[in-house]
N, C-alpha and C positions, 0 to 999 in steps of 0.2 A: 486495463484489460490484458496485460503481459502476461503470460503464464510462468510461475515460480515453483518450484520444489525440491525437495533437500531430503537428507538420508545421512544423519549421526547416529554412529554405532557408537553406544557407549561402553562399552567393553572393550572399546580397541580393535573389532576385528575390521578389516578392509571393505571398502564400503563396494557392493557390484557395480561397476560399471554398466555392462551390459542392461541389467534391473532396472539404475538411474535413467540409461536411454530412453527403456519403454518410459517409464514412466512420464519423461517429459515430453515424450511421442505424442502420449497422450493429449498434452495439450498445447499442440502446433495449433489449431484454430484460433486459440487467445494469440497465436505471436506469430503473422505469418512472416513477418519481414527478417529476423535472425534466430537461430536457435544452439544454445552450445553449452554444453554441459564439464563440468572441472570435478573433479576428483584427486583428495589426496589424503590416502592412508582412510581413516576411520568416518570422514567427512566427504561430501559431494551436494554438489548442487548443478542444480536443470532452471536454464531459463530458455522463455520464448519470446521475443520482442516484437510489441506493437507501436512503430515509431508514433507518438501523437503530436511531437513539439519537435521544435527547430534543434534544440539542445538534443534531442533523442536522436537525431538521424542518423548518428554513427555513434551510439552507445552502443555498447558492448558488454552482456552480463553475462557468467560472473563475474563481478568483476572487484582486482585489487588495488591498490596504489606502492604498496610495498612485501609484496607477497606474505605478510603476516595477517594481514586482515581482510578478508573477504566479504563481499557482499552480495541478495540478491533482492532483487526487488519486484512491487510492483507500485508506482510509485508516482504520484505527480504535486509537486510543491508548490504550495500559494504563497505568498509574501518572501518570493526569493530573492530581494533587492536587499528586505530587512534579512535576513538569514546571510544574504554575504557580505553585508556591512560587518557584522559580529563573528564571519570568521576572516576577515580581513585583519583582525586582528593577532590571528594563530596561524595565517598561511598567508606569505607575502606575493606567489602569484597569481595573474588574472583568474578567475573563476565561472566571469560572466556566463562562457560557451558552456560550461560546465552540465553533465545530463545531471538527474535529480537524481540518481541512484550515488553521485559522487557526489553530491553536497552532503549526503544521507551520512554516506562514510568520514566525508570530511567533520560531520559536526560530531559523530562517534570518536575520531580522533582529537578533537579539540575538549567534549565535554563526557566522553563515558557513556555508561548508560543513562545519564541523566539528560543525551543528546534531544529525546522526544519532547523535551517542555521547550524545543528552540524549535520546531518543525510543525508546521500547518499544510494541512491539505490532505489528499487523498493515499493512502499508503499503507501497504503492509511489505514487511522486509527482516531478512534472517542477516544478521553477522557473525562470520567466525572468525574467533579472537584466537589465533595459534599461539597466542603469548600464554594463554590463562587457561587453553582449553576449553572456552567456553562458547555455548549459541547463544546471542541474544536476540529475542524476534519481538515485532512490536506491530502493534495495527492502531489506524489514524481514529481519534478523538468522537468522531462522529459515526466511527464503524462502516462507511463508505466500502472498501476496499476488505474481504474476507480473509482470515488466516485461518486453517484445520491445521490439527494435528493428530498424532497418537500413538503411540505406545506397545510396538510389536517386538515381543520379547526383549531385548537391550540395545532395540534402535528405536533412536524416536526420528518421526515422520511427521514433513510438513507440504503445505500447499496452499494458494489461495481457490485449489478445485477441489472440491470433494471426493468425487469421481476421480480424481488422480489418486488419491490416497489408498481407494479401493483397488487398486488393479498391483499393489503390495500384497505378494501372499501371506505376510506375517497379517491380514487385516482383514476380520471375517466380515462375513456378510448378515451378521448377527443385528437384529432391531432395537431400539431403545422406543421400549412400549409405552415410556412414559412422557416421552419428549411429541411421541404420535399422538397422544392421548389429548397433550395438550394444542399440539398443531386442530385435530378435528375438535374441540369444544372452544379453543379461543384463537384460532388462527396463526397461531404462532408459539412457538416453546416458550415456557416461563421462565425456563432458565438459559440465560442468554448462552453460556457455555456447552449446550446442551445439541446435538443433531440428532437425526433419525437410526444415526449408526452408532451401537452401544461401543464400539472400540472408537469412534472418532469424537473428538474435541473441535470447540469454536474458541477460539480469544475471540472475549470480550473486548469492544468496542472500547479504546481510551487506556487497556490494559499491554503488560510487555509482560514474557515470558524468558525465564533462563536456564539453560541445559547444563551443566557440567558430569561430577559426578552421577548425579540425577536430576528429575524434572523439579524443579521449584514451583510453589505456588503461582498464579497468575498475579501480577501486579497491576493495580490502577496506578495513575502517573496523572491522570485527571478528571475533574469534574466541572461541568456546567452547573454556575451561581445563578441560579431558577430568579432569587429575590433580587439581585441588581437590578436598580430604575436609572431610567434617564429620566431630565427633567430639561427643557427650555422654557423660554418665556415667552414668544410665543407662536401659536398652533403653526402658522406656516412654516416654520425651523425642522418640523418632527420630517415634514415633507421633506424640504433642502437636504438634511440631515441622510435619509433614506433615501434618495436619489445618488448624492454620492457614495455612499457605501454601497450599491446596488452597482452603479458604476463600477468600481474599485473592485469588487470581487469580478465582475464581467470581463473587466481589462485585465486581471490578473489571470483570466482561465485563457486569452487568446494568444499565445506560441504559437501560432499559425495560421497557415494560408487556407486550412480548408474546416471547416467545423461542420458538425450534426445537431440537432436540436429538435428534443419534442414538443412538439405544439400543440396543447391539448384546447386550445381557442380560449382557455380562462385569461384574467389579469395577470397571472406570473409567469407565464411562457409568453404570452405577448410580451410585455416590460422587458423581459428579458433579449427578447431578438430584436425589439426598438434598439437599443440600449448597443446591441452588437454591432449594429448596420451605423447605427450612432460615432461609437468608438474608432471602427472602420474609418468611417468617413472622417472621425479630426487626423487618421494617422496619416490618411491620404493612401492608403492600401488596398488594396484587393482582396476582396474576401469570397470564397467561396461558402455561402451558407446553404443548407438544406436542411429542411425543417419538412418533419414525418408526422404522420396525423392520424388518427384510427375514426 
């Protein structure tokens, strides 16, 4: 829910300040708890933090570790035990406390742009790389988390808000007839890349994006194997089986004391808040749940 956005001149000229502010003004609602914008030469980014995990409390975006590579985010990482196991072996200190916008950076410094096939969960996020001159931005596997862009004369422009992107005047308010066309006959655009605003871009869910000289093609980095089966021997396993994976992703999303949950009274929002109060209860913790109903 953090609010993110960035402003690469590609042309070298000085990126506004002032411009970046509004912009990320814009979207103080996503991020009430910090908000702070970096700027230097042709580059800037605006973030707004929404603390959700114990690791998040005193994050800080944008943020560097050696003032050559920056990051922003919006970002929350599953399976980060397995993720600092494997950079345990490229950075020898503790990492645990660590917020997920610096594991993000960390596995970019450990593996390049081929960091995303080490990283699960919910995320979209811009890197500049002052070594190579380069943005690289990337959004999470399942499309969770939004990244826009677009293309206003030789700055290119990002956000996970749409409406942030609008309030740049290089960025008209011009319509994409065909993307509406498709919203009112099939509910949704056919082309994943595609918004309602003929100058704005969506990355594609599972895809990474790279700015240098110019904008590069969108890359996919992955795919879901539709055909892969399980197979047990017998029916009561599939159960066992699906209880702890249902577990394991449950345990995995709780970094904290307080959570929110839709409760639409079906089988999987129920499972799921059993499952919480469940978890809770072996850690011996206190949990603050609230579960909203329509």
């Amino acid at each position: 829910m953090s609010g993110v956005v960035g402003i690469y001149n590609i042309d070298g000229a000085p990126v506004s300040r002032p411009l970046l502010e509004q912009m990320t003004s814009s979207l103080a609602y996503r991020g009430p708890d910090r908000q702070h914008v970096w700027v230097r030469d042709s580059i800037g980014f605006g973030h707004t933090l929404l603390a959700t995990t114990w690791e998040s409390k005193c994050e800080c975006q944008p943020l560097t570790l050696d003032d050559t590579v920056w990051i922003v985010a919006d970002a929350r990482l599953d399976g980060r035990s397995e993720l600092l196991e494997k950079l345990r072996a490229h950075f020898h200190q503790p990492l645990a406390a660590a917020p997920d916008s610096e594991l993000i950076l960390r596995a970019y410094q450990a593996w390049g742009e081929d960091c995303v096939a080490q990283l699960y969960g919910d995320f979209a996020f811009a890197i500049w790389d002052s070594r190579h001159r380069r943005l690289f931005c990337a959004r999470d596997q399942l499309g969770v988390k939004p990244l826009y862009y677009a293309v206003a004369g030789r700055s290119f422009l990002f956000s996970n808000t749409l409406n942030c992107l609008r309030t740049h005047p290089g960025v008209s308010d011009s319509l994409n007839d065909l993307a509406i066309a498709d919203y009112l006959l099939f509910g949704f655009p056919q082309d994943p890349a595609a918004t309602s605003f003929a100058d704005i871009q969506r990355l594609p869910p599972a895809h990474t994006l790279a700015v240098s000289d110019s904008v590069s093609a969108p890359r996919r980095y992955w795919s879901l194997a539709p055909y892969s089966s399980i197979r047990y021997a017998k029916s009561d396993d599939y159960v066992g089986a699906f209880h702890e994976i249902l577990r394991s992703a449950v345990e995995d999303r709780l970094r904290c004391d307080r959570a929110g949950m839709f409760l639409s009274g079906g089988m999987d929002s129920s499972a799921i808040a059993a499952t919480v109060l469940d978890v809770c209860s072996s850690r011996g913790a206190a949990m603050e749940l609230n579960a909203y109903t329509a």
